[in-house]
C-alpha positions in Angstrom: 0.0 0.0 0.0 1.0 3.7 -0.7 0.8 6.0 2.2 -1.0 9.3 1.0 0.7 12.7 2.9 -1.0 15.8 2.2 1.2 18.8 1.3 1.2 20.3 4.6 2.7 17.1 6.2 5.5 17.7 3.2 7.9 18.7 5.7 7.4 15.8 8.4 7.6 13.2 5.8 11.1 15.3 4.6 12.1 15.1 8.0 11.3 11.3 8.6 13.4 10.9 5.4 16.3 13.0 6.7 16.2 10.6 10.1 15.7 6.9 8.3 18.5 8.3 5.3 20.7 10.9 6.0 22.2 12.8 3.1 20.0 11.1 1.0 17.7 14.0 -0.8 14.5 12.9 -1.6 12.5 13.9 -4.8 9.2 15.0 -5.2 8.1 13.7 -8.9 5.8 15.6 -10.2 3.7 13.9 -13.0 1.5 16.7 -14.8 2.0 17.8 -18.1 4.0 20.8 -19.1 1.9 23.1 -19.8 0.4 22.6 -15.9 4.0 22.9 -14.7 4.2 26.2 -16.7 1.2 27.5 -15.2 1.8 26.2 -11.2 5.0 24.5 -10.0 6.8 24.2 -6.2 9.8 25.3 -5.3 12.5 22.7 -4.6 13.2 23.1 -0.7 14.5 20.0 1.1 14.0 18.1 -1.9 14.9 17.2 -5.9 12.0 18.6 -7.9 11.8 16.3 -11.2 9.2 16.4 -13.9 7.9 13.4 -15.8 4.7 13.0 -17.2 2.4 10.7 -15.8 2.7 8.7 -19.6 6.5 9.2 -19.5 6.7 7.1 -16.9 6.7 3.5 -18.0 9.7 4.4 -20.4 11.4 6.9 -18.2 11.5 4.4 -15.1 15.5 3.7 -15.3 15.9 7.5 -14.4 14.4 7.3 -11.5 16.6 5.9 -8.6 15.0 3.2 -6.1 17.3 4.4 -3.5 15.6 7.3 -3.0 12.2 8.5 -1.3 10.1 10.0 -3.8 6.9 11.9 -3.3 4.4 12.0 -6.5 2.9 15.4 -7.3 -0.1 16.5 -9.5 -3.1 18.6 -9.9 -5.4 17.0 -7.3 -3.9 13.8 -6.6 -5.4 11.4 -8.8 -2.6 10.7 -11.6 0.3 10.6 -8.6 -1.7 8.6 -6.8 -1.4 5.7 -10.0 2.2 6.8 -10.4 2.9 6.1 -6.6 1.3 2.6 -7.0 2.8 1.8 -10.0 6.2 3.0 -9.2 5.7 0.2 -5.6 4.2 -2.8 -7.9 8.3 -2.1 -10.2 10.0 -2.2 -6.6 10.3 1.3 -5.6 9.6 1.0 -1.8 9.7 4.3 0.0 7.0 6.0 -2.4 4.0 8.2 -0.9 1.5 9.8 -3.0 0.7 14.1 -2.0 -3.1 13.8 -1.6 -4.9 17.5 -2.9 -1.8 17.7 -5.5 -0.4 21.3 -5.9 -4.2 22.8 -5.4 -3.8 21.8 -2.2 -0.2 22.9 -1.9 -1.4 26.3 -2.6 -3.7 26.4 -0.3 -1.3 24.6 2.4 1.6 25.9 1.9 2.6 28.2 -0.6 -0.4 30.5 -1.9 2.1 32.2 -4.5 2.0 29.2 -6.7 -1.0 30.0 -8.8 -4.6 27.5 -8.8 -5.8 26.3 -12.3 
């Protein structure tokens, strides 16, 4: 199962990270298309932002290290949440998936970065 963390629990989850793996840097994936980045996106802090789109994935997979944690990152939460269980059925084990996506981030944590 995929634990879900909601954007305001980012940091926590960064920090459980930091404790179970130090000087590892997780990365928060974010799976929406490029235009959406474009329009909204976070700012890296704590963690490695990457962008691949959710239907990248399948053939991007070898970029993405299994060492690592990784947070998944959309619009609401729906498309990271199939990344972050797809990602745990190929053997990625420390995946979560950011419930609300970066609509909720907004609202959560950084209203600068724009709603769509």
């Amino acid at each position: 199962m995929v634990p879900h963390i909601r954007p305001a629990q980012l940091n926590q989850w960064l920090q459980q990270c930091a404790q179970q793996a130090p000087g590892v840097t997780p990365i928060v994936l974010d799976v929406r298309e490029p235009w959406e980045v474009q329009t909204a996106s976070v700012r890296p802090n704590g963690f490695e932002l990457r962008h691949m789109p959710m239907a990248s994935i399948p053939a991007r997979l070898d970029e993405l290290p299994r060492d690592r944690p990784i947070a998944c990152l959309c619009h609401h939460g729906g498309r990271s949440a199939q990344v972050a269980f797809f990602l745990h059925r190929q053997g990625f084990d420390d995946v979560v998936n950011i419930a609300g996506g970066i609509h909720a981030w907004s609202s959560e944590v950084d209203p600068s970065v724009p709603q769509y």
